[in-house]
N, C-alpha and C positions, 0 to 999 in steps of 0.2 A: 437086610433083604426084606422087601414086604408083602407079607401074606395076602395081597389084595392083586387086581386084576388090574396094571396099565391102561388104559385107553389112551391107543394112537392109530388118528384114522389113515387110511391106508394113503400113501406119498408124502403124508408130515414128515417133517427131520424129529428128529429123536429130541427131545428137549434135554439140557444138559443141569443136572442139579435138582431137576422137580418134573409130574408129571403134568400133562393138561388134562388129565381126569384121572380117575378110579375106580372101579367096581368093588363093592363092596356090601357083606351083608353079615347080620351077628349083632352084636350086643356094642351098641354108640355109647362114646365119653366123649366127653363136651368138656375142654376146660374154659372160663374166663381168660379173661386177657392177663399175661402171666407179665411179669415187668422182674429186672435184673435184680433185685434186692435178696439178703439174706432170710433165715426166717424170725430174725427181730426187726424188719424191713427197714434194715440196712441196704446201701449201697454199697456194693465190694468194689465196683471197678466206677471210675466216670466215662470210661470210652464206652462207643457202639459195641465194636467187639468184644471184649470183658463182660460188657451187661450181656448178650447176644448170650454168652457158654452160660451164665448164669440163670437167664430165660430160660435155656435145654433143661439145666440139673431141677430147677423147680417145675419144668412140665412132666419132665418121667415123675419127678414124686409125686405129682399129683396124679398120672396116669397109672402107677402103680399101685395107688389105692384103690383103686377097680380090675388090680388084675392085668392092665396092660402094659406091654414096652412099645420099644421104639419102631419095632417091625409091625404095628400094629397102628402105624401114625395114618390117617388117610388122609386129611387136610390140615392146611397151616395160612393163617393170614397173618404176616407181620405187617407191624406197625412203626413208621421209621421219624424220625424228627429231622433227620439230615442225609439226603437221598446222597448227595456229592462225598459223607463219610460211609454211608455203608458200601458204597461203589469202591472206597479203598482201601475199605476191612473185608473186602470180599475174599481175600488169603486165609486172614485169621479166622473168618465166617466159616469158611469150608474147612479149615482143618476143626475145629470146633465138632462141627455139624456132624464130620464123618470119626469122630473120635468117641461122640456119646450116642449120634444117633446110625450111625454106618451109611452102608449100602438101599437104606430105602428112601426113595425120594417120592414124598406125597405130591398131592395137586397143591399148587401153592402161590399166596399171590404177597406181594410186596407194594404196600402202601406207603408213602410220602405223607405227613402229618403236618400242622404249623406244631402240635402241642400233644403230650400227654399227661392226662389228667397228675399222676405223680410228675411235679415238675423236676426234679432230677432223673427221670427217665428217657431214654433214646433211644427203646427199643420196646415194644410189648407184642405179644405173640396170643393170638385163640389158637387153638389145635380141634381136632375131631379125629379120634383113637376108635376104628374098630375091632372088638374082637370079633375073630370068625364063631359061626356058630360050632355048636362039640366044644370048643376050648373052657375052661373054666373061666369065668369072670367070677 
C-alpha cells in the first residue's frame, strides 16, 4: 500500500497496475537506472522477466539505504528492449511486482528501447521513493 496521494481526475477509469499521478511530499530518493544483474554484476536470468524480479530486489536495496520501502515508491520509468516479450511476461511481471513490491502501484511509464547501455540487459528501471515527512529517513 502506498503512503502517497493517487491522483485520478474525476470520470477517469481507474488504471490497473500503476497510477497517472501522485502526491507527494517528504524526503526524495532517486535511484539510477537499476539493470538485472547480481552485485558482482552478474546476470542471473537472460529473460525480461527474471531480470525484471532482479531489477525490484536491487531497487529496494538501494532504497533501503535511505530508509525507504516499497510503499514509499512514487515513480517508476522502465526501460524495455523488447516491448512484444515484456507484453508476455506480463504474468510473471506482476506476480514479481506484487510479491517484493505489493499493493502500491506508483505513476509509471514503460519505454520501448533499440538498446541498453549493458548489452545483456532487457530491462532497466529509475524509480523516485518518497518518504513522507515525520518518518525517519
Amino acid at each position: 500500500m502506498t503512503v502517497h496521494r493517487t491522483l485520478l481526475p474525476p470520470g477517469w477509469p481507474r488504471p490497473k497496475g500503476y497510477a497517472n499521478g501522485i502526491a507527494a511530499s517528504g524526503t526524495i530518493v532517486l535511484t539510477g537506472g537499476i539493470v538485472g544483474w547480481d552485485a558482482e554484476e552478474r546476470f542471473v536470468a537472460q529473460d525480461l522477466a527474471g531480470q525484471f524480479e532482479q531489477v525490484l530486489r536491487n531497487t529496494l536495496a538501494v532504497l533501503a539505504e535511505a530508509g525507504a520501502g516499497p510503499e514509499h515508491i512514487a515513480r517508476m520509468t522502465w526501460y524495455v528492449t523488447d516491448v512484444a516479450e515484456y507484453r508476455a511476461s506480463l504474468p510473471a511481471i506482476g506476480a514479481s511486482y506484487r510479491a517484493l513490491i505489493g499493493r502500491n502501484f506508483p505513476a509509471m511509464a514503460v519505454v520501448g528501447v533499440s538498446a541498453l547501455v549493458e548489452p545483456e540487459a532487457r530491462i532497466e528501471i529509475e524509480t523516485i521513493a518518497v518518504i513522507p515527512e515525520g518518518e525517519a529517513a
